[in-house]
N, C-alpha and C positions, 0 to 999 in steps of 0.2 A: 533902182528898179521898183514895179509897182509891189505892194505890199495887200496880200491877201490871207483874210481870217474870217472862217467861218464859224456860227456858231448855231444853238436852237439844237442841234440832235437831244436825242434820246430814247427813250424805253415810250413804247405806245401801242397799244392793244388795236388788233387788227379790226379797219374800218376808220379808226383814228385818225385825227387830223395833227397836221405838224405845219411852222413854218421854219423854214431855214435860213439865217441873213449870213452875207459873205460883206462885210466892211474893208476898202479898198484905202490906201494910204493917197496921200499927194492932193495935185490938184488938176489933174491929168485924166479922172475915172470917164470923162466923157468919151475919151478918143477912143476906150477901148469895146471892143463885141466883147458880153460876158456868156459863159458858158456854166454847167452844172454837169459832172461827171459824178460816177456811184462808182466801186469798188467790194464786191461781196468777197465772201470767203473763197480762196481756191478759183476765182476767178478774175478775168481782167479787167482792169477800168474800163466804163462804159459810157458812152455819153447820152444824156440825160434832157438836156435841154439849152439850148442859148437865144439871146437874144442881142437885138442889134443897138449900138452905139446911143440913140436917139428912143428905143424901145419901142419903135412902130414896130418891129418883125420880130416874128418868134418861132422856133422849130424846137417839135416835141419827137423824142426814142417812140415808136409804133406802144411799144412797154407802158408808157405813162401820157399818152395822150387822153386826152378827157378826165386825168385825176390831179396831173400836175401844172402849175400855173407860174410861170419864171416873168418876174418882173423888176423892175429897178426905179431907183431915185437917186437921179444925178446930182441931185441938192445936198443927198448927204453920201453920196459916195457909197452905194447900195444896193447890191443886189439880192432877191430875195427868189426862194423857192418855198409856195407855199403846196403841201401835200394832202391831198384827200384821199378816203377810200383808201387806206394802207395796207396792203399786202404783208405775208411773210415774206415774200419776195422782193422787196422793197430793202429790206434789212441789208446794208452796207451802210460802207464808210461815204460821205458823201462832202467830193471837192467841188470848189469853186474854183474859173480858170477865167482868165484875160487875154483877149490876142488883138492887136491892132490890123490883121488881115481882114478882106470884106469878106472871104466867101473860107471853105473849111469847117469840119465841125470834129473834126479827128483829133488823137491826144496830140500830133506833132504840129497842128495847126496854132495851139495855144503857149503863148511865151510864157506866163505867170499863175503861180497856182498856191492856191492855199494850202492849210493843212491838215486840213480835213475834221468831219464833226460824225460822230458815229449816229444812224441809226438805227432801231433796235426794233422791231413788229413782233408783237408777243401773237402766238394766236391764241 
């Protein structure tokens, strides 16, 4: 199975910028649509952002359109979430996910999922 690990969280004072990489195992990373779910306290995973197989298409949560920017490099098996404008509300655990389906943006849409990289929005 595909192998996901994300990393780059951490502690960042609101307004802060953050990237996020999800490194994907194999030699398979093209076939998949990637995806970016958050996970805050006392709430449910959420999804965040994904994009498509080739990275011409990309869909942004209403939440983080215009701050968040989800992009990849299939050279090195690579997906990245880069973050602007950081909210306290931003603060969760924040997964990467893989699904070979074309269309879907739900948790049961995606087969593979990382293990997550905490971030942290001090205000």
């Amino acid at each position: 199975q595909l192998q996901l690990v994300e990393s780059g969280g951490g502690l960042v004072q609101t307004g802060g910028s953050l990237i996020l990489s999800c490194a994907a195992s194999g030699r398979t990373f093209s076939s998949y649509s990637m995806g970016w779910f958050r996970q805050a306290p006392g709430s449910e995973r959420e999804f965040v952002a994904a994009i498509s197989k080739n990275g011409g298409r990309t869909t942004y949560a209403n939440s983080v359109k215009g701050r968040f920017t989800i992009s990849r490099d299939n050279a090195k098996n690579t997906v990245y979430l880069q973050i602007n404008s950081l909210k306290p509300e931003d603060t969760a655990v924040y997964y990467c996910a893989a699904k070979m389906k074309l269309y879907g943006l739900t948790l049961a849409d995606y087969d593979h999922w990382g293990q997550g990289t905490q971030v942290t929005v001090s205000s």
